[in-house]
N, CA, C and O atoms as a Tinker XYZ file with bonds, in Angstrom:
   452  protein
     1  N   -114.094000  -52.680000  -37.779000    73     2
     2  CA  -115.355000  -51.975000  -37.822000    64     1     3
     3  C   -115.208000  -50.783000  -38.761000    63     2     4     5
     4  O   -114.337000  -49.990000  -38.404000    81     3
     5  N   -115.970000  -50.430000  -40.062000    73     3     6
     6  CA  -115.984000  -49.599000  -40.573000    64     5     7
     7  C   -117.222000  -48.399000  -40.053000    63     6     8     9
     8  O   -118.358000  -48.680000  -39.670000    81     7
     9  N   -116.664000  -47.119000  -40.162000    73     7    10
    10  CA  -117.771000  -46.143000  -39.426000    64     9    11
    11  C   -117.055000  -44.694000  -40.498000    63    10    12    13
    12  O   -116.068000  -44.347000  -41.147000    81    11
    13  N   -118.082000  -44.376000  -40.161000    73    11    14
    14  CA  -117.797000  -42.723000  -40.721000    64    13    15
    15  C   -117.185000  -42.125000  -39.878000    63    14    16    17
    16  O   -117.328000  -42.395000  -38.685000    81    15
    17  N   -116.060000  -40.825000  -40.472000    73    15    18
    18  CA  -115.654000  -40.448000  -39.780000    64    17    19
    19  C   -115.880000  -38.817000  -39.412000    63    18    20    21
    20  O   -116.376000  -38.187000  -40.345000    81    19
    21  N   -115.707000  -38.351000  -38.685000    73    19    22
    22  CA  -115.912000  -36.829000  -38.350000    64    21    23
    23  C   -117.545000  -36.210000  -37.724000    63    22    24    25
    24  O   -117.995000  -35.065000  -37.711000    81    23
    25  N   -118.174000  -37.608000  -37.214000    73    23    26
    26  CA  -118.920000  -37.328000  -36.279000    64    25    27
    27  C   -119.473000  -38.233000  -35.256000    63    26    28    29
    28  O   -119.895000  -39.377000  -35.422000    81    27
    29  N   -119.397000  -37.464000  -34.047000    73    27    30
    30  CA  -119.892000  -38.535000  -32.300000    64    29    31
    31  C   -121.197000  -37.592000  -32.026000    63    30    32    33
    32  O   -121.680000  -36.474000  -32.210000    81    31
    33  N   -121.394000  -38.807000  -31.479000    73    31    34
    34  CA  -122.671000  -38.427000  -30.497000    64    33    35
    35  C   -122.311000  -38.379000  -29.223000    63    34    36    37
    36  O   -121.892000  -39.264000  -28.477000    81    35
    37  N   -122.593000  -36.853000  -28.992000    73    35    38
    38  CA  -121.838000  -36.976000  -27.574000    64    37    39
    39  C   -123.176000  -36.830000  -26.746000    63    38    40    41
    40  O   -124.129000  -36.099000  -27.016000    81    39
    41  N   -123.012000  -37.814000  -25.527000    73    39    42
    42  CA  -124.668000  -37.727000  -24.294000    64    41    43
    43  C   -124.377000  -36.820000  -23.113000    63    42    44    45
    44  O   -124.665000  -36.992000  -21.928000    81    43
    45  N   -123.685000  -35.724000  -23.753000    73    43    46
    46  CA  -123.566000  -34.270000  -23.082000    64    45    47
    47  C   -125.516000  -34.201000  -22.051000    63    46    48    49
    48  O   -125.935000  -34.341000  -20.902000    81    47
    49  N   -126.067000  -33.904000  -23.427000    73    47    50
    50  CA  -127.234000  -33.277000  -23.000000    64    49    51
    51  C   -128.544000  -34.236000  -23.435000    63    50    52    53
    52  O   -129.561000  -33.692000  -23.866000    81    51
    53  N   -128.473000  -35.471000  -23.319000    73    51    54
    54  CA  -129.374000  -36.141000  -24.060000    64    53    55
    55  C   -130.917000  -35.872000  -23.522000    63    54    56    57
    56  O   -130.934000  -35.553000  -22.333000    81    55
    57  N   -132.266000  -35.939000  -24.184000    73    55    58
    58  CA  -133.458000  -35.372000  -23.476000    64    57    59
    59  C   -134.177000  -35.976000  -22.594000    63    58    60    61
    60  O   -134.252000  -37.106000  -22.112000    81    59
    61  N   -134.640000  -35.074000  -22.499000    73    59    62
    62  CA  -135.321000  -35.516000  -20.828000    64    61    63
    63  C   -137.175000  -35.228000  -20.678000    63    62    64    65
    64  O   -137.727000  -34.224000  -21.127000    81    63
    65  N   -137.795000  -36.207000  -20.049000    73    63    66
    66  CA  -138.882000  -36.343000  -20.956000    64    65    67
    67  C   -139.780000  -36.270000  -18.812000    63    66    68    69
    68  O   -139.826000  -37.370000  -18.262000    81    67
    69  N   -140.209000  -35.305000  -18.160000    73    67    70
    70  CA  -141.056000  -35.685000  -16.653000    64    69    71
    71  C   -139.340000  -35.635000  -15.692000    63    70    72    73
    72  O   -138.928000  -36.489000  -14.906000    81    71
    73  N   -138.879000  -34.780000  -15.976000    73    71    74
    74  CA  -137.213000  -34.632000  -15.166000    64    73    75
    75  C   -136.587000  -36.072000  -15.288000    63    74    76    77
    76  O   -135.871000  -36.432000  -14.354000    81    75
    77  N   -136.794000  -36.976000  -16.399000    73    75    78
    78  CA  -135.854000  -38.142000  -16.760000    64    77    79
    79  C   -135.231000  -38.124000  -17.719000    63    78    80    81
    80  O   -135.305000  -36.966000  -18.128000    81    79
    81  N   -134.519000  -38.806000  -18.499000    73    79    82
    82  CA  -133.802000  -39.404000  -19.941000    64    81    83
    83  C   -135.159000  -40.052000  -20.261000    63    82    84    85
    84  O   -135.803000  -40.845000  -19.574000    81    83
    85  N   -135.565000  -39.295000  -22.003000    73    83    86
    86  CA  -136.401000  -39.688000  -22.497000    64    85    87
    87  C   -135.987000  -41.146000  -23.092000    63    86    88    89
    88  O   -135.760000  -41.191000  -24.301000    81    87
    89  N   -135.902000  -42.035000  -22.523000    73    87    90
    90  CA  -135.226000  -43.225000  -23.242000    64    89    91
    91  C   -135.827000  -43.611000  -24.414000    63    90    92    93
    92  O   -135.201000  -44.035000  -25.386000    81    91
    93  N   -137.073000  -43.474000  -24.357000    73    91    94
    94  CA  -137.654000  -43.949000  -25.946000    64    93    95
    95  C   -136.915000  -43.116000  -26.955000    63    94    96    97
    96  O   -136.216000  -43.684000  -27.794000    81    95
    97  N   -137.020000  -41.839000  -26.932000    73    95    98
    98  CA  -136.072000  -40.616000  -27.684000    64    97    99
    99  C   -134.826000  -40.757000  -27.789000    63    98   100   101
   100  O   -134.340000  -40.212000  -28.780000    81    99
   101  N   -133.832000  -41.527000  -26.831000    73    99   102
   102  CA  -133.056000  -41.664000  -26.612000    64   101   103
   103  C   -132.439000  -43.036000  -27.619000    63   102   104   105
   104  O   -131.422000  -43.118000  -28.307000    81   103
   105  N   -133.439000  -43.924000  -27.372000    73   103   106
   106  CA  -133.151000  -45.658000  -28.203000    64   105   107
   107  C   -133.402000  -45.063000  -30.023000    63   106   108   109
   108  O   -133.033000  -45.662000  -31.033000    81   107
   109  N   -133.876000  -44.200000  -29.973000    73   107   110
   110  CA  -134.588000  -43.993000  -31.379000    64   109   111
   111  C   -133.502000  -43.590000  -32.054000    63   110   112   113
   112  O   -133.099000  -44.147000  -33.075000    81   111
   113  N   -132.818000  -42.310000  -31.362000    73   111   114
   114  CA  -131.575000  -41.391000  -31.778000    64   113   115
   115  C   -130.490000  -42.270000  -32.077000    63   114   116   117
   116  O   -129.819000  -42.221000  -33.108000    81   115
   117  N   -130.285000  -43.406000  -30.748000    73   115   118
   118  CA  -128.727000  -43.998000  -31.403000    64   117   119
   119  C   -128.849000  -45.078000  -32.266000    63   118   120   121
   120  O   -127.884000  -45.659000  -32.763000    81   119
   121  N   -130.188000  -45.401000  -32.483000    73   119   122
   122  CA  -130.683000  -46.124000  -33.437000    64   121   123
   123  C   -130.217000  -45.050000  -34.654000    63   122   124   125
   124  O   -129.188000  -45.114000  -35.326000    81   123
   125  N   -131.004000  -44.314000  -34.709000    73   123   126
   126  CA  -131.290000  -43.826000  -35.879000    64   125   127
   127  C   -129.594000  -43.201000  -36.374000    63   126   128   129
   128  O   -129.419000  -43.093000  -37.588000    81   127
   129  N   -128.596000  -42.875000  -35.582000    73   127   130
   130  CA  -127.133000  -42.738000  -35.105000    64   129   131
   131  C   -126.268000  -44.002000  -35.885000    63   130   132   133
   132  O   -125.481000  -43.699000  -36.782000    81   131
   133  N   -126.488000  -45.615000  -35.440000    73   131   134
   134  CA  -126.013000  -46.306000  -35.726000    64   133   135
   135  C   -126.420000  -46.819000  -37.473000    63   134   136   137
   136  O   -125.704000  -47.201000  -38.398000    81   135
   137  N   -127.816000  -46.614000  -37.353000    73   135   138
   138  CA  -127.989000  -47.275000  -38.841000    64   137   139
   139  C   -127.212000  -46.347000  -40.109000    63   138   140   141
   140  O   -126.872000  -46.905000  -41.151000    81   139
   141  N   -127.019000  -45.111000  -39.914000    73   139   142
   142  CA  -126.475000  -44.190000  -40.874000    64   141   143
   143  C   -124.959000  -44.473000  -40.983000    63   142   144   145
   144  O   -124.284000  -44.075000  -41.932000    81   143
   145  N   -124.459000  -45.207000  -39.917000    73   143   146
   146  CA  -123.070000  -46.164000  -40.218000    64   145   147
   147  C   -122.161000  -45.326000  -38.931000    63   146   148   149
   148  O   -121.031000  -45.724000  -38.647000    81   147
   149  N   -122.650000  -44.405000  -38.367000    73   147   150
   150  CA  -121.580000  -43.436000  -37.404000    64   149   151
   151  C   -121.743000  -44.367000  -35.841000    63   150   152   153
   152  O   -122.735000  -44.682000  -35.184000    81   151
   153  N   -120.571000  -44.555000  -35.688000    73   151   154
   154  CA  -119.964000  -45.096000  -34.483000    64   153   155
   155  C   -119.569000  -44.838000  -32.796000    63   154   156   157
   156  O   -119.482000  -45.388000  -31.699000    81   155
   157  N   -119.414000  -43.580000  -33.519000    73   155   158
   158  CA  -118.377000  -42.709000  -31.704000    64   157   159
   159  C   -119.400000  -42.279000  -31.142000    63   158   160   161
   160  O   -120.102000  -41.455000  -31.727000    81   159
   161  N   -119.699000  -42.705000  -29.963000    73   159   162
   162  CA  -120.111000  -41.896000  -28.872000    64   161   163
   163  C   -119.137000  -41.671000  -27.253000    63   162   164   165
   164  O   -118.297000  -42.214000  -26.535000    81   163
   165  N   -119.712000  -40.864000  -27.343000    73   163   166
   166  CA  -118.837000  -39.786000  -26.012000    64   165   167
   167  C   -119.871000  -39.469000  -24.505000    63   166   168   169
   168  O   -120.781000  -38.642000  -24.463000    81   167
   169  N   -119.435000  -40.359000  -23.371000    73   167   170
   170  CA  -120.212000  -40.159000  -22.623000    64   169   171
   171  C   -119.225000  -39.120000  -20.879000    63   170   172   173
   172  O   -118.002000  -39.067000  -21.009000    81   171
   173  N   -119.667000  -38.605000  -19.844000    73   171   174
   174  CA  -119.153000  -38.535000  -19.005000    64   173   175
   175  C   -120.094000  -38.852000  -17.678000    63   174   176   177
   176  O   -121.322000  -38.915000  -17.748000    81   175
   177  N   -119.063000  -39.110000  -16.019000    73   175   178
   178  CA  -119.504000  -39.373000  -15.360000    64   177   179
   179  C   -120.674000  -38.078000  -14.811000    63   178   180   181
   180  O   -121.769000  -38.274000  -14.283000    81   179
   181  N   -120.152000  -37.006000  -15.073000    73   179   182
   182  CA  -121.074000  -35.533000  -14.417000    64   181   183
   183  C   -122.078000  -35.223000  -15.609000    63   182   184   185
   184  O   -122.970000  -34.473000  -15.214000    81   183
   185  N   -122.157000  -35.441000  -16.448000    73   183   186
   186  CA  -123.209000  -35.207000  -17.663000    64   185   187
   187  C   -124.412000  -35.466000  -17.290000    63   186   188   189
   188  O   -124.620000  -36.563000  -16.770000    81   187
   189  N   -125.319000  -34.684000  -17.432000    73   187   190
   190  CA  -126.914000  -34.697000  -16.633000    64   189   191
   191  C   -127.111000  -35.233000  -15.443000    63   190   192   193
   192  O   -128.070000  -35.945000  -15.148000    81   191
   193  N   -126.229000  -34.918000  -14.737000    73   191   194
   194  CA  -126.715000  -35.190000  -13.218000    64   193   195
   195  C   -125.919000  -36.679000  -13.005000    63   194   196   197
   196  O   -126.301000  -37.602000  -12.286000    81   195
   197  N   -124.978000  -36.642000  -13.654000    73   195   198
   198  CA  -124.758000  -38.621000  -13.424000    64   197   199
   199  C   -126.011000  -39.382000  -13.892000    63   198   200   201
   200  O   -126.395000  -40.384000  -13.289000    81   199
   201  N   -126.651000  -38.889000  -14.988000    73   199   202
   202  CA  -127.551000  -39.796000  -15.579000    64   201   203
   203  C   -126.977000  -40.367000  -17.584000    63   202   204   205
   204  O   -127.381000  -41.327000  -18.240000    81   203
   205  N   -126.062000  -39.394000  -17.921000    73   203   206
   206  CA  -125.627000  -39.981000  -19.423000    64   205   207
   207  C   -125.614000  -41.316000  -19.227000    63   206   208   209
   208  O   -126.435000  -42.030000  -19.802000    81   207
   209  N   -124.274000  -42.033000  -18.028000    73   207   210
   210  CA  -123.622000  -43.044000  -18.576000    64   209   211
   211  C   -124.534000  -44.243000  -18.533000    63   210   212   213
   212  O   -124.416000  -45.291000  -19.168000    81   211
   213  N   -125.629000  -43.835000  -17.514000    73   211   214
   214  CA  -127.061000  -45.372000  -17.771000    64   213   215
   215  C   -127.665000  -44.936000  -19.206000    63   214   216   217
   216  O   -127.737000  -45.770000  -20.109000    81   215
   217  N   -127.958000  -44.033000  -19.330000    73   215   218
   218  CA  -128.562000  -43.639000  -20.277000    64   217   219
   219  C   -128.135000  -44.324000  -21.411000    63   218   220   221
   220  O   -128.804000  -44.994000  -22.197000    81   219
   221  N   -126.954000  -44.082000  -21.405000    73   219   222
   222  CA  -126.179000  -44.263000  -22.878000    64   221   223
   223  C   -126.139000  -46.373000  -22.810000    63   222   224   225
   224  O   -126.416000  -47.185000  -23.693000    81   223
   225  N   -125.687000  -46.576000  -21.409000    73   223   226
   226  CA  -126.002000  -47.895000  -21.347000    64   225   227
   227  C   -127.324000  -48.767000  -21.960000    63   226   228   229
   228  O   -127.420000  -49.793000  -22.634000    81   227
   229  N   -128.365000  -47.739000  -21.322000    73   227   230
   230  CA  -129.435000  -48.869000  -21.232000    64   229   231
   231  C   -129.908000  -48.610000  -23.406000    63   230   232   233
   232  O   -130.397000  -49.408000  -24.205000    81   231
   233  N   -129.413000  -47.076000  -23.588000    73   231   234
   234  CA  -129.576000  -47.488000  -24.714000    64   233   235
   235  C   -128.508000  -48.200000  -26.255000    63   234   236   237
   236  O   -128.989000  -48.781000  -27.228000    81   235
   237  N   -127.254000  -47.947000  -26.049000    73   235   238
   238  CA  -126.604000  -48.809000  -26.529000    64   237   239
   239  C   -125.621000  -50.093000  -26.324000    63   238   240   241
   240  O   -125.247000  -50.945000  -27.130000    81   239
   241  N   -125.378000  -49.929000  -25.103000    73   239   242
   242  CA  -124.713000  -50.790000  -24.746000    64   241   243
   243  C   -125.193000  -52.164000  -24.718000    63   242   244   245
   244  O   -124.686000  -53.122000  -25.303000    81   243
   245  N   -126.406000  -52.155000  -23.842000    73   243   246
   246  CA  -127.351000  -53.409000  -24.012000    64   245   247
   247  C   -128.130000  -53.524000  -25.260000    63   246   248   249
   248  O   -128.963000  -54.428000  -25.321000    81   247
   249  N   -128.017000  -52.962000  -25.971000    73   247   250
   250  CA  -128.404000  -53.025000  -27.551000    64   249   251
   251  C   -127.966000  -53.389000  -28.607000    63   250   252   253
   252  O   -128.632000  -53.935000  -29.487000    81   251
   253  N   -126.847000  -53.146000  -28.650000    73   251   254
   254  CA  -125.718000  -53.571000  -29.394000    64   253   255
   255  C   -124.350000  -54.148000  -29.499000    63   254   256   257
   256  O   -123.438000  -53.527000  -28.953000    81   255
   257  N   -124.086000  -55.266000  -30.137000    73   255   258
   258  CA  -122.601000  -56.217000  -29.900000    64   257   259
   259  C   -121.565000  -54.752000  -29.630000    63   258   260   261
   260  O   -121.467000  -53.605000  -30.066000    81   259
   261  N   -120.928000  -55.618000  -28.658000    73   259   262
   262  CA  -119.792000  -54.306000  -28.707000    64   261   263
   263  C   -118.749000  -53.774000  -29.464000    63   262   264   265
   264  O   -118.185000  -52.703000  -29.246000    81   263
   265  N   -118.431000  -54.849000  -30.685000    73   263   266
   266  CA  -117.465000  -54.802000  -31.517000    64   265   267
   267  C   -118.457000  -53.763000  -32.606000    63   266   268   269
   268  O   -117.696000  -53.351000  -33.482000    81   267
   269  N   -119.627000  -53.318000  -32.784000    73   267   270
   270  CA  -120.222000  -52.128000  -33.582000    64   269   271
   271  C   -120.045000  -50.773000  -33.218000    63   270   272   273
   272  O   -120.443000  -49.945000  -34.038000    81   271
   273  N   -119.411000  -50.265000  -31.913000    73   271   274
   274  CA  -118.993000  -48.907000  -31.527000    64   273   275
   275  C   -117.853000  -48.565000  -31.156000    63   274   276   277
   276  O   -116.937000  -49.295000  -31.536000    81   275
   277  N   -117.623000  -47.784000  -30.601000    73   275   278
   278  CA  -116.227000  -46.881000  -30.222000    64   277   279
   279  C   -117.021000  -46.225000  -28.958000    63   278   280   281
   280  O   -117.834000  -45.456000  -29.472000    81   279
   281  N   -117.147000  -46.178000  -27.676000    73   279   282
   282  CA  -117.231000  -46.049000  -26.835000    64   281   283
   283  C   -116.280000  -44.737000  -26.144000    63   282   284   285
   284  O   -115.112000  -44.970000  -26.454000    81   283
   285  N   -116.371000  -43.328000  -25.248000    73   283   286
   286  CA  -115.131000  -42.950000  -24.479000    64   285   287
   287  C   -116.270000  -42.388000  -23.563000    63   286   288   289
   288  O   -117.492000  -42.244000  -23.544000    81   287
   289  N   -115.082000  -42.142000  -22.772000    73   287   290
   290  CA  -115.677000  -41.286000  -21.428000    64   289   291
   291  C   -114.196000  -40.651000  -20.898000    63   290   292   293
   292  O   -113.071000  -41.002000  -21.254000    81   291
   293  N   -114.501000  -39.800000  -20.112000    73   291   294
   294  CA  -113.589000  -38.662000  -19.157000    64   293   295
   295  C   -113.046000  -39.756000  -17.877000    63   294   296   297
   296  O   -113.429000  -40.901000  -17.637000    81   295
   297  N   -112.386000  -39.219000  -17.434000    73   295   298
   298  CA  -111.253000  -39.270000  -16.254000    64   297   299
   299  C   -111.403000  -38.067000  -15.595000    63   298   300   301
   300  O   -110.252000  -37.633000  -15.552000    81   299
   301  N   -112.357000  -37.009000  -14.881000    73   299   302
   302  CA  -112.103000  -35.847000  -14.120000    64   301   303
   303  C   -110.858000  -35.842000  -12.945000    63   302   304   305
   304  O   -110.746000  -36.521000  -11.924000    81   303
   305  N   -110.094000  -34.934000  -13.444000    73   303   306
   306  CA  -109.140000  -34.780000  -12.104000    64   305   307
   307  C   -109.897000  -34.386000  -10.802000    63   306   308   309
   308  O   -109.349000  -34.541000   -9.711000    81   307
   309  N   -111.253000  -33.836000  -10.922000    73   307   310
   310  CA  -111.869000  -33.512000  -10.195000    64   309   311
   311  C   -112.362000  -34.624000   -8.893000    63   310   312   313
   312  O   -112.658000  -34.393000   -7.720000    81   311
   313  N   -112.308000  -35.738000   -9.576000    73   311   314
   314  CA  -112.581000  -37.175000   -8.848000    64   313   315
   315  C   -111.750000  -37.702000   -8.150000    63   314   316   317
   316  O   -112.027000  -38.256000   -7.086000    81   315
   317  N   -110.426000  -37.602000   -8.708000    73   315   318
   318  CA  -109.012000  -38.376000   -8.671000    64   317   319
   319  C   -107.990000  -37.521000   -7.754000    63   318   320   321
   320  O   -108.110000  -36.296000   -7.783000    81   319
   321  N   -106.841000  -38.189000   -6.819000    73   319   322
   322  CA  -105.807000  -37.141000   -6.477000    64   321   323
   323  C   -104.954000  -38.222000   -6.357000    63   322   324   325
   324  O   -103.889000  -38.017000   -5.773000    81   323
   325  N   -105.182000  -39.304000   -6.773000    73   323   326
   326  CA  -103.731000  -40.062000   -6.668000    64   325   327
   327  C   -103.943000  -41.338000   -7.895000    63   326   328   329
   328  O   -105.009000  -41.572000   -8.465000    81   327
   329  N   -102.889000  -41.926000   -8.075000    73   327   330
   330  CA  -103.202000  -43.588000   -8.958000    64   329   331
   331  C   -103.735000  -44.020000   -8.334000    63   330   332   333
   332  O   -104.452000  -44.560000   -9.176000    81   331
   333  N   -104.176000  -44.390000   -7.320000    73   331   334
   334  CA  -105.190000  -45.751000   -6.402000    64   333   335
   335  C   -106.569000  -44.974000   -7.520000    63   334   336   337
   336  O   -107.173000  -45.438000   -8.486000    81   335
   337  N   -106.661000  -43.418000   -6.703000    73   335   338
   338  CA  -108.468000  -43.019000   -6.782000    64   337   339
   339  C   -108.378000  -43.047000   -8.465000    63   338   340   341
   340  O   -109.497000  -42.858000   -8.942000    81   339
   341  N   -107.092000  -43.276000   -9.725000    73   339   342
   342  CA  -107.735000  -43.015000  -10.970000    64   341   343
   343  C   -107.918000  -44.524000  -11.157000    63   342   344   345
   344  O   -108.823000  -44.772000  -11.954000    81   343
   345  N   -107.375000  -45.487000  -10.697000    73   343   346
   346  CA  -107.936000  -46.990000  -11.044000    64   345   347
   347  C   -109.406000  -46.755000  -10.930000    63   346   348   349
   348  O   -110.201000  -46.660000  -11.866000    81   347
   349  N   -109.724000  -46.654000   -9.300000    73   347   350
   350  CA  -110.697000  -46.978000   -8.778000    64   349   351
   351  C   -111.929000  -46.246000  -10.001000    63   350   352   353
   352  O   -112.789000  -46.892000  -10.601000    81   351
   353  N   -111.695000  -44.876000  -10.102000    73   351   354
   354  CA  -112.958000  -44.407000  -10.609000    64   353   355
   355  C   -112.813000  -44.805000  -12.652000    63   354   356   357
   356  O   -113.676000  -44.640000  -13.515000    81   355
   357  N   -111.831000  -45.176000  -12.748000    73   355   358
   358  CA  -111.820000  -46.158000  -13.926000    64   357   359
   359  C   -112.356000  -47.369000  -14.237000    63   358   360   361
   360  O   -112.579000  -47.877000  -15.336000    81   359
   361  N   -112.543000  -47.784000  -13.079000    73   359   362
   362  CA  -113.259000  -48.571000  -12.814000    64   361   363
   363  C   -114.710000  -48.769000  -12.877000    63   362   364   365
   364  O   -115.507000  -49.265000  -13.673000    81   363
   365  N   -114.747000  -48.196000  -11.745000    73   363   366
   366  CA  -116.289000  -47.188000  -11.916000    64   365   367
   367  C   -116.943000  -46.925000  -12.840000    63   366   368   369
   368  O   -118.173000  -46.908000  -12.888000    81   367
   369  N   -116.126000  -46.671000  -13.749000    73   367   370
   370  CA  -116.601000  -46.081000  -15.266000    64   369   371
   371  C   -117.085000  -47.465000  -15.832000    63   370   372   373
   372  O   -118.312000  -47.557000  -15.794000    81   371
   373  N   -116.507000  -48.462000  -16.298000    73   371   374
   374  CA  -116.446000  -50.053000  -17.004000    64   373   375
   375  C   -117.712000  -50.517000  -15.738000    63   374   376   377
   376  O   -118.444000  -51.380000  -16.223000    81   375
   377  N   -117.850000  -50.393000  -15.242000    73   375   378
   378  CA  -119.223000  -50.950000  -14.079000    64   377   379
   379  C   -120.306000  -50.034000  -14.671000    63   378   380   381
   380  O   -121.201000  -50.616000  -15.285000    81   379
   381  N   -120.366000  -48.753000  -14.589000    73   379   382
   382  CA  -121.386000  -48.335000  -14.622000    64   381   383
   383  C   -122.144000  -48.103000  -16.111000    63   382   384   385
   384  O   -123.342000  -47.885000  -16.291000    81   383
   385  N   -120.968000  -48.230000  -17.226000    73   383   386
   386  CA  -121.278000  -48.445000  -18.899000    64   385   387
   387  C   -121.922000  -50.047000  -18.773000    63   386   388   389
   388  O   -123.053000  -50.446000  -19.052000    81   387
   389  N   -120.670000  -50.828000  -18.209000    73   387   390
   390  CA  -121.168000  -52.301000  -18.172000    64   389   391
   391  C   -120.600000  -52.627000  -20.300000    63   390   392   393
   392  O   -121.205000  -53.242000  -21.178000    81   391
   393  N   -119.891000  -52.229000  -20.322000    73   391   394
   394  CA  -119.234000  -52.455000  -21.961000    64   393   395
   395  C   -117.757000  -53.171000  -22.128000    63   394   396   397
   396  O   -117.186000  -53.292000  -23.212000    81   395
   397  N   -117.247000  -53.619000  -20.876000    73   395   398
   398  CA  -116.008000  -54.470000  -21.131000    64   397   399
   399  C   -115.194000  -53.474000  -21.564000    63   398   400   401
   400  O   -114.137000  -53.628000  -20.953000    81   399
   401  N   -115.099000  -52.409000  -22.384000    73   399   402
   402  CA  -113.554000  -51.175000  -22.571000    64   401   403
   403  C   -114.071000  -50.363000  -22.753000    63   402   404   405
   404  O   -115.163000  -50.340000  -23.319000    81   403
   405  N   -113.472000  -49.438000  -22.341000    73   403   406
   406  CA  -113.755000  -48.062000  -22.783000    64   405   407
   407  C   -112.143000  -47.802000  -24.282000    63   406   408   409
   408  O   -111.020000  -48.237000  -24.023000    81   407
   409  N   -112.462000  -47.018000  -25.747000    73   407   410
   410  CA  -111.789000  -46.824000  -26.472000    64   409   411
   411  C   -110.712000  -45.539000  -25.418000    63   410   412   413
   412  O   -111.091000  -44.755000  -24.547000    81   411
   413  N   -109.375000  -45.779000  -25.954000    73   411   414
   414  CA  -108.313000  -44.935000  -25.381000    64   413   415
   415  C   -108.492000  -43.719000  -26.825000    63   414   416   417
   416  O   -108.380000  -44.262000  -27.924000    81   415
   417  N   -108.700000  -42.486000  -26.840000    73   415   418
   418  CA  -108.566000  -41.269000  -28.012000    64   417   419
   419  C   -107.171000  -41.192000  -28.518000    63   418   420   421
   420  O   -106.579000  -40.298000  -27.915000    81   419
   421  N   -106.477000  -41.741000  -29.328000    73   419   422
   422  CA  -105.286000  -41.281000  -30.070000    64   421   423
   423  C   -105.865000  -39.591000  -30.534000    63   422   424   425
   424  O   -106.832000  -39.288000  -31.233000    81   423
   425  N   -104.915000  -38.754000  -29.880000    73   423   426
   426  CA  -105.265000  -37.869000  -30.817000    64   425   427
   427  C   -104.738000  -37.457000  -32.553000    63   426   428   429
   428  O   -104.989000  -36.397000  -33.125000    81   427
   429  N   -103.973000  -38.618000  -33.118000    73   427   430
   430  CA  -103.682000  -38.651000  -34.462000    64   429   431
   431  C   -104.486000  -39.077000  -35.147000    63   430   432   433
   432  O   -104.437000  -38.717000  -36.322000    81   431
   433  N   -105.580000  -40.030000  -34.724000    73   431   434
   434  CA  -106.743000  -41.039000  -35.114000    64   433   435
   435  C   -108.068000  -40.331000  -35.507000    63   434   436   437
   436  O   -108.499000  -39.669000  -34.563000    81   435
   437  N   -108.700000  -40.286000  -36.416000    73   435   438
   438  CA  -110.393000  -39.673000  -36.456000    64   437   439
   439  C   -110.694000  -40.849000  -36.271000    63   438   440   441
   440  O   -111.614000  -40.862000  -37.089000    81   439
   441  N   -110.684000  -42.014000  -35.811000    73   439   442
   442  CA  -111.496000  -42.944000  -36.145000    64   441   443
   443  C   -111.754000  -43.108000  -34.066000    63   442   444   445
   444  O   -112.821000  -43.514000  -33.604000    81   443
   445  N   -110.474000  -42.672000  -33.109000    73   443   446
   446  CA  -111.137000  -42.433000  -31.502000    64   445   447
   447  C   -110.141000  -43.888000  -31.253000    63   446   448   449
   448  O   -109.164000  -43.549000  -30.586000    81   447
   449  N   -110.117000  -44.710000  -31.434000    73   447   450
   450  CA  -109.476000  -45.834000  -30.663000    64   449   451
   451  C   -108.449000  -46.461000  -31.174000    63   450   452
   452  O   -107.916000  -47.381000  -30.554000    81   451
């Protein structure tokens, strides 16, 4: 996959349109995100209320083959206190994207996976 490098879209704060994810605003952006050739997006489980990671789902994930992005999300220690609970909420994560992997961050890599 070729992508530009040195910028993500991160669904920190994505908008919110009647106290929801403006999803139309939302499909438009990673549209308008993907066609310019940029790849990385960055989602977490606590990001707007536990609303990013559908968000980010319903707008790219089910939108696009998965071999066109670079995908990450967090691991909070905040969640976790042993290996069982970091499977489990690793898990959690791949269920609730619904994207088959999440990219691992090399931090030597600009390219995220």
């Amino acid at each position: 996959m070729e992508q530009k490098a040195g910028l993500g879209f991160g669904f920190m704060r994505p908008p919110f349109k009647d106290d929801e994810v403006d999803m139309e605003l939302v499909r438009k952006m990673v549209d308008t995100f993907m066609e310019n050739g940029f790849t990385y997006f960055d989602t977490a489980y606590k990001y707007c209320r536990g609303l990013s990671e559908p968000a980010l789902r319903e707008a790219l994930v089910d939108r696009y083959p998965r071999d066109s992005y670079i995908l990450t999300t967090k691991l909070s220690n905040e969640f976790m206190h042993s290996k069982e609970e970091q499977e489990e909420v690793f898990e959690d994560r791949l269920k609730r994207l619904n994207c088959g992997y999440i990219a691992r961050r090399d931090p030597d890599s600009a390219s995220g996976d």
